[in-house]
C-alpha positions as YAML, in Angstrom:
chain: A
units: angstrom
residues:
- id: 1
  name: UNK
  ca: [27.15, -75.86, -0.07]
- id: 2
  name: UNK
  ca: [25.33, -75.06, -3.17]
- id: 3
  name: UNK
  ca: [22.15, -76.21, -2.40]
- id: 4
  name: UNK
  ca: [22.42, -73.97, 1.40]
- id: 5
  name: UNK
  ca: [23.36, -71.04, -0.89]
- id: 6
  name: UNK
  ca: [20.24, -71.63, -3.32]
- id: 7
  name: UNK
  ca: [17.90, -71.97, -0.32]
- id: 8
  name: UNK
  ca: [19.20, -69.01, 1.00]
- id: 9
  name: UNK
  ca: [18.78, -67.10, -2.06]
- id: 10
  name: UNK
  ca: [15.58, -68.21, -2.26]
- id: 11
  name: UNK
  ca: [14.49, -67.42, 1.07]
- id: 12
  name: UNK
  ca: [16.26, -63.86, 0.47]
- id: 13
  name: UNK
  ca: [13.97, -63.47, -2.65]
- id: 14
  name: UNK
  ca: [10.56, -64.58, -0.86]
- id: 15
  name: UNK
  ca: [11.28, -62.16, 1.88]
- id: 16
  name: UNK
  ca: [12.17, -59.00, -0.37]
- id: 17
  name: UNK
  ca: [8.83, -59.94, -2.37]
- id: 18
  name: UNK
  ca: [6.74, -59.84, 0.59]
- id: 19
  name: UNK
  ca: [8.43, -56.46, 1.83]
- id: 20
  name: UNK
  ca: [7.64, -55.41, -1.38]
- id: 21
  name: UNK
  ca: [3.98, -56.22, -1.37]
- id: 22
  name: UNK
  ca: [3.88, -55.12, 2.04]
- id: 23
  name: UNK
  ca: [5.29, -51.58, 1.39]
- id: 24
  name: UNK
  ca: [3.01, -51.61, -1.79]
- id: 25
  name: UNK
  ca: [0.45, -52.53, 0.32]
- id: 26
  name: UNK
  ca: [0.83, -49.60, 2.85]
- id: 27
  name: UNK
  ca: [1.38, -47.26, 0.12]
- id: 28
  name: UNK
  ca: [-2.23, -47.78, -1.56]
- id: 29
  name: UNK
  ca: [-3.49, -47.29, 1.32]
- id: 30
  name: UNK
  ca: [-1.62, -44.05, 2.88]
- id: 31
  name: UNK
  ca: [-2.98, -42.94, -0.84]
- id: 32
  name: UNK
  ca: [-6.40, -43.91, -0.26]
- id: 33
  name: UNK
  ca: [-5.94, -42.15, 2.84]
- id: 34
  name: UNK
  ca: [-4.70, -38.90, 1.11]
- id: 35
  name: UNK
  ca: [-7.92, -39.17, -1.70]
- id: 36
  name: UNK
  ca: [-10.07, -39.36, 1.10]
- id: 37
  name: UNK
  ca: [-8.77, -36.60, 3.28]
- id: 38
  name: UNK
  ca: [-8.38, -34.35, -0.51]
- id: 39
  name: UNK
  ca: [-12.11, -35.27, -0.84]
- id: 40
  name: UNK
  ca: [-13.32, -34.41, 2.47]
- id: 41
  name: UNK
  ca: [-11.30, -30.98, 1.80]
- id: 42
  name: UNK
  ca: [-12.96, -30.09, -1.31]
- id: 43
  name: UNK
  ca: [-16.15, -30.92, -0.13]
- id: 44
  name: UNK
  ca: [-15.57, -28.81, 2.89]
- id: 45
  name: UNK
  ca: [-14.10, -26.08, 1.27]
- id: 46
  name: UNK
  ca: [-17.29, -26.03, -1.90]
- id: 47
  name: UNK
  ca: [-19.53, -25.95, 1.38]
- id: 48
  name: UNK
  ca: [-17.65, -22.87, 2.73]
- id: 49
  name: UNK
  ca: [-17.99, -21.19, -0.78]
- id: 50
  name: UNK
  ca: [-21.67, -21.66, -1.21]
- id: 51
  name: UNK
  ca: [-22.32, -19.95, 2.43]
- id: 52
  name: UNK
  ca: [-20.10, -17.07, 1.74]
- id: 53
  name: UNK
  ca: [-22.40, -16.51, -1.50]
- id: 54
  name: UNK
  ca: [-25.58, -17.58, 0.59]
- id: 55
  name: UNK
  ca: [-26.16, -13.81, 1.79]
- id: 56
  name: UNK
  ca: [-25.76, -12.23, -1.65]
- id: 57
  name: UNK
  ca: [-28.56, -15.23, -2.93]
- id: 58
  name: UNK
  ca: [-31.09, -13.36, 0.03]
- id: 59
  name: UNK
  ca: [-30.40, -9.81, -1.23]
- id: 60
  name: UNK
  ca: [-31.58, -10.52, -4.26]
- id: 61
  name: UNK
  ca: [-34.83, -11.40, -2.46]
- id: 62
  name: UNK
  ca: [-34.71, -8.02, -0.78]
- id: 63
  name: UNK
  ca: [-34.01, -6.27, -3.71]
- id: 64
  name: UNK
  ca: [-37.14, -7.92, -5.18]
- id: 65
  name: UNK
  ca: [-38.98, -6.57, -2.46]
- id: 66
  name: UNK
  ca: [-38.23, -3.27, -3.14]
- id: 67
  name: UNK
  ca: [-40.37, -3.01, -5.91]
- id: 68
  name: UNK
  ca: [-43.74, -2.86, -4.37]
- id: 69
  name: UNK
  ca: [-42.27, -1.05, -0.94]
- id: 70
  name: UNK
  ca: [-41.57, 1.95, -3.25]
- id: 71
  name: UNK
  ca: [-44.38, 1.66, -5.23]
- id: 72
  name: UNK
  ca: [-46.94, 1.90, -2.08]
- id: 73
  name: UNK
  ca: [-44.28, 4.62, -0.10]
- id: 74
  name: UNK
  ca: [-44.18, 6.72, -2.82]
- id: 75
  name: UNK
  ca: [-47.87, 7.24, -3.80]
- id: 76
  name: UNK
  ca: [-48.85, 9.37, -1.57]
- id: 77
  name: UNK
  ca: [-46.09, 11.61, -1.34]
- id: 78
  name: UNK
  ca: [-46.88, 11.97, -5.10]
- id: 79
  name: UNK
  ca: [-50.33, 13.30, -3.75]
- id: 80
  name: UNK
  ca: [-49.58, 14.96, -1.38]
- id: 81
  name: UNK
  ca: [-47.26, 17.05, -3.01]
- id: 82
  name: UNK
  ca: [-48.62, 16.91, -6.42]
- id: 83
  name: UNK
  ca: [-45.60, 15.79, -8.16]
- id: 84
  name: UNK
  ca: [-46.35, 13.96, -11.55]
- id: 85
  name: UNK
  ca: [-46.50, 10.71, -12.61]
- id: 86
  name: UNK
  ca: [-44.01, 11.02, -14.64]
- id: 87
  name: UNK
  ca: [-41.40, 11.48, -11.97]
- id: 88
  name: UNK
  ca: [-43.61, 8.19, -9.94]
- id: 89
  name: UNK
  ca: [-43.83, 6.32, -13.03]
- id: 90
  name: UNK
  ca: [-39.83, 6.44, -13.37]
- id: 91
  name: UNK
  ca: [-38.75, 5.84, -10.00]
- id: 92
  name: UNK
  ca: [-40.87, 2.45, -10.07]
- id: 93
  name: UNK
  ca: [-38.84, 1.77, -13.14]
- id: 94
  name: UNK
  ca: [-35.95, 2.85, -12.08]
- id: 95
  name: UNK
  ca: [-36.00, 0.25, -8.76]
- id: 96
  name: UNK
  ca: [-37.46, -2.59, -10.73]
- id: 97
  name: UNK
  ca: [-34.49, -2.26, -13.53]
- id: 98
  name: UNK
  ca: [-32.27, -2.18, -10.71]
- id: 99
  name: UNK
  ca: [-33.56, -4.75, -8.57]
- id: 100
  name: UNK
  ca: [-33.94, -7.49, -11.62]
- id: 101
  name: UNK
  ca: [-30.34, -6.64, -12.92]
- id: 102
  name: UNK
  ca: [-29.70, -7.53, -9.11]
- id: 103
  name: UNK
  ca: [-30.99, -10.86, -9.59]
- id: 104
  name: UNK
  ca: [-29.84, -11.99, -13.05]
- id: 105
  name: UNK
  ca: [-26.21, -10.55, -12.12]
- id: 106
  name: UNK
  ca: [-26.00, -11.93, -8.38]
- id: 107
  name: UNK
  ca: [-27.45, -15.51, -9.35]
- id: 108
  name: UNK
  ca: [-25.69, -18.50, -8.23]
- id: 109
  name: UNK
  ca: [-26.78, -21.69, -7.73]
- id: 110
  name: UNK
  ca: [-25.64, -24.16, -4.67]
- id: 111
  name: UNK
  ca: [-24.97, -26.42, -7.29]
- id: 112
  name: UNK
  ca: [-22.77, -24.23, -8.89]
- id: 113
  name: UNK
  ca: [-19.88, -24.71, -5.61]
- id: 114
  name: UNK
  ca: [-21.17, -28.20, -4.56]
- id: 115
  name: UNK
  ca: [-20.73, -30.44, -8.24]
- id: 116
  name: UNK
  ca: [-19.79, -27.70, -10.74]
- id: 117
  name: UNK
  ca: [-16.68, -26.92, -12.55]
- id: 118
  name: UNK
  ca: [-14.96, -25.28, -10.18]
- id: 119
  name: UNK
  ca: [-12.81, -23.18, -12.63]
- id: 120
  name: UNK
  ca: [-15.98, -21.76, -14.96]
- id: 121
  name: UNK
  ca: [-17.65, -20.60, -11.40]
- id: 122
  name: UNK
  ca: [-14.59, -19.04, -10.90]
- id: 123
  name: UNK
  ca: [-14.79, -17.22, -14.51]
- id: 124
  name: UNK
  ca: [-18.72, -16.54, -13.83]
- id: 125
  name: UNK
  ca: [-17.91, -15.02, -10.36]
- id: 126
  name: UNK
  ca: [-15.28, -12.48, -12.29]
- id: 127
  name: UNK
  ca: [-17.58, -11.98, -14.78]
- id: 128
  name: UNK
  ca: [-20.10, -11.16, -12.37]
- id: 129
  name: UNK
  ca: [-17.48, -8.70, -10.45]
- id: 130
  name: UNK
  ca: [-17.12, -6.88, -14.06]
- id: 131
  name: UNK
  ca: [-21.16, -6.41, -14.45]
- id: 132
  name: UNK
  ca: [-21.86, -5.60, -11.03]
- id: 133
  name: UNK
  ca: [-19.19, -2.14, -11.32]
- id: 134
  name: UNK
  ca: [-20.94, -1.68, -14.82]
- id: 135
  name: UNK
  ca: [-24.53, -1.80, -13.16]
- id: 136
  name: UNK
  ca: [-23.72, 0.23, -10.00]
- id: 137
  name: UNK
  ca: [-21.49, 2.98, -12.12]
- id: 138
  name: UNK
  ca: [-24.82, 3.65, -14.48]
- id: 139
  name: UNK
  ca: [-27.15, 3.03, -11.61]
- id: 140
  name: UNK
  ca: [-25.15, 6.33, -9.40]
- id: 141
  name: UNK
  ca: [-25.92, 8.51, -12.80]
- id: 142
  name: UNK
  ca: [-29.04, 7.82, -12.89]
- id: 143
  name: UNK
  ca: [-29.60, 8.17, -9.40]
- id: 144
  name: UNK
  ca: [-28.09, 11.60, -9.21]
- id: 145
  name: UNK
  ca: [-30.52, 12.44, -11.90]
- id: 146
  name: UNK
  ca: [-33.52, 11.60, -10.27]
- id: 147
  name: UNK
  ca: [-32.47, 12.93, -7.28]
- id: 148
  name: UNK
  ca: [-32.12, 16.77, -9.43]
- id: 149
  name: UNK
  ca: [-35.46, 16.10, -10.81]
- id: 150
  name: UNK
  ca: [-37.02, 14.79, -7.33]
- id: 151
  name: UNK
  ca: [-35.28, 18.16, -5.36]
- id: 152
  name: UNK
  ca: [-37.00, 20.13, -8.41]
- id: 153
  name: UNK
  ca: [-40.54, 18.96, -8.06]
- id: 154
  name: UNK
  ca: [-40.53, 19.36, -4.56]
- id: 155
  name: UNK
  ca: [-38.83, 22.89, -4.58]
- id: 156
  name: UNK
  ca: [-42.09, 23.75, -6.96]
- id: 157
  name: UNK
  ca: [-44.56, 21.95, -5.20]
- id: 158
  name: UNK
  ca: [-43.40, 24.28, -2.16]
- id: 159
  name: UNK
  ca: [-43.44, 27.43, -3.98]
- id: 160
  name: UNK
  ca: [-46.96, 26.38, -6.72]
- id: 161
  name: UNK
  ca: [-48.87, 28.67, -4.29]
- id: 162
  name: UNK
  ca: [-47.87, 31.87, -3.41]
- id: 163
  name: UNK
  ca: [-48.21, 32.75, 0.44]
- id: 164
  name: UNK
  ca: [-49.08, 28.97, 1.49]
- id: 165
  name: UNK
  ca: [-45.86, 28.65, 4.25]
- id: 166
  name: UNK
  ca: [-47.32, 25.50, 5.24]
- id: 167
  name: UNK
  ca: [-47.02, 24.45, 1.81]
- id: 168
  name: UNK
  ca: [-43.16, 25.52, 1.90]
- id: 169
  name: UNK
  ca: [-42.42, 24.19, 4.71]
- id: 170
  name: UNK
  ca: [-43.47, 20.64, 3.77]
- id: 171
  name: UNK
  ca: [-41.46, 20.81, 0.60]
- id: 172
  name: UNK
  ca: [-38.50, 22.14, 2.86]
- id: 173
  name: UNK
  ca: [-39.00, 19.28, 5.50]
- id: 174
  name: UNK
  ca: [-39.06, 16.65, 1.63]
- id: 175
  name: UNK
  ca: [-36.04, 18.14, 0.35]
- id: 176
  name: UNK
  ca: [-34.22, 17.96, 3.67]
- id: 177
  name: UNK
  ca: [-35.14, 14.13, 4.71]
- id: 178
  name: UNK
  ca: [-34.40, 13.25, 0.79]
- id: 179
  name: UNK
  ca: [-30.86, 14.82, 0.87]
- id: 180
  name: UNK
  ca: [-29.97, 12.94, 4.48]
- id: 181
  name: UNK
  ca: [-31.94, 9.50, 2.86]
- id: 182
  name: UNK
  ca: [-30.12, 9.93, -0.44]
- id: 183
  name: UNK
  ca: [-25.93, 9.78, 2.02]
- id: 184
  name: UNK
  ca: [-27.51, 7.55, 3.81]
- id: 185
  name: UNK
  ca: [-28.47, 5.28, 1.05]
- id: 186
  name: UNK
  ca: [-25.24, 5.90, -0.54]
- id: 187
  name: UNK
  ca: [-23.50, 4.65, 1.90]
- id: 188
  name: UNK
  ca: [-25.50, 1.80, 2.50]
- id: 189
  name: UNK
  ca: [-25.23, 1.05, -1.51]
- id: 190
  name: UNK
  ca: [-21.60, 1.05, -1.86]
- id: 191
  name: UNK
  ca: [-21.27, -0.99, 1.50]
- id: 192
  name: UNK
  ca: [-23.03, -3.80, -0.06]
- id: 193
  name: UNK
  ca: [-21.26, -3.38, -3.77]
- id: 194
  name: UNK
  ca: [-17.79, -3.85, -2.09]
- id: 195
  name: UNK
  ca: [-18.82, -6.50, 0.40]
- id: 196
  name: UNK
  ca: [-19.83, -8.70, -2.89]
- id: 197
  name: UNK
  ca: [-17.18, -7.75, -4.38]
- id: 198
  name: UNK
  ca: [-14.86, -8.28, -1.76]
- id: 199
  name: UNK
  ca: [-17.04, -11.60, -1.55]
- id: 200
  name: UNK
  ca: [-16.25, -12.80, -4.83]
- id: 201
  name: UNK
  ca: [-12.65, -12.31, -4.17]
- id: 202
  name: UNK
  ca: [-12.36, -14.49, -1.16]
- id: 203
  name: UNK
  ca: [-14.41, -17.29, -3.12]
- id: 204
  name: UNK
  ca: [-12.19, -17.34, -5.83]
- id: 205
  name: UNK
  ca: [-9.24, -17.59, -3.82]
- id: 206
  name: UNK
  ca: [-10.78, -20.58, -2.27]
- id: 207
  name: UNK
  ca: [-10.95, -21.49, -5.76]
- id: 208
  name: UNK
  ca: [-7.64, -20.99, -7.15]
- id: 209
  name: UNK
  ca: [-6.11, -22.73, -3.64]
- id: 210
  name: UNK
  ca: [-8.36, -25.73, -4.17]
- id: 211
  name: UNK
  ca: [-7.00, -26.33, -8.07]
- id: 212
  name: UNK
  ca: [-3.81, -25.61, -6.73]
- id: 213
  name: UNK
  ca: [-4.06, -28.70, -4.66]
...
């Protein structure tokens, strides 16, 4: 009776161990399973970050390109009307300042989302936020003073030559397509400032979901 009791024991034993094993077993690899599918998130998510930021990356391109557009645009209006190269000489400086801060604040590599730390892009991309209001806050002033000193010029320009209505009414015709270009380009401005902004948001989100998980 003992011995039928042992055996059983035993046989009781061998089949708990090889539950055991076998639930051990299923559990690496539900958890392998889980790594996996947390991997294949990540990545997906660090791809969906880097192509949110992909359209800020090809305004900085644009913004380079600005440069030379107003530099050709605006010489001969600065003929035509006289104005001095003072006045030409700072609004080339004035768009390349603004279009290099572009680049050095908007820059972000792929790399950056796909193998970076995840938590200093995050700090970048609120740092970035913070420089970006800076630069578009002094970038407004100095616009609305080179708009004053633009209206001036051309006002004169109009008036240099007593009698000459053609003369006026070019400077008129400036002053008004300036004042329309200058909303419109407002408008256009802060539409792109809060679209990256609003784009920095959404990746760091992503960001703060992702080390969540």
């Amino acid at each position: 009776m003992q011995k039928i009791m042992e055996t059983t024991n035993n046989t009781n034993n061998n089949v708990n161990i090889e539950d055991l094993e076998q639930m051990r077993s299923q559990l690496n690899l539900l958890k392998q399973k889980l790594d996996s599918q947390q991997i294949v998130n990540e990545r997906l998510m660090r791809q969906s970050m880097r192509q949110k930021m992909s359209w800020i990356n090809k305004y900085r391109w644009l913004a380079l390109l600005a440069i030379p557009v107003v530099a050709l645009c605006f010489l001969p209006v600065t003929f035509q009307l006289s104005l001095s190269w003072w006045l030409y000489g700072f609004t080339v400086l004035f768009v390349a300042v603004d279009a290099i801060l572009d680049w050095y604040i908007n820059r972000m590599s792929a790399q950056d989302f796909m193998r970076g730390n995840l938590m200093e892009t995050a700090e970048r991309l609120v740092q970035m936020k913070k420089i970006r209001s800076r630069q578009t806050l002094i970038g407004f002033i100095v616009l609305i003073f080179w708009l004053g000193w633009m209206f001036y010029e051309v006002y004169m320009a109009g008036h240099r030559v007593p009698g000459d209505s053609d003369m006026v009414a070019i400077s008129w015709a400036y002053i008004g397509g300036m004042g329309v270009g200058g909303v419109i380009g407002l408008i256009i401005g802060f539409t792109i400032f809060f679209k990256m902004q609003r784009t920095n948001d959404e990746i760091i989100e992503q960001i703060e979901e992702l080390t969540k998980q």
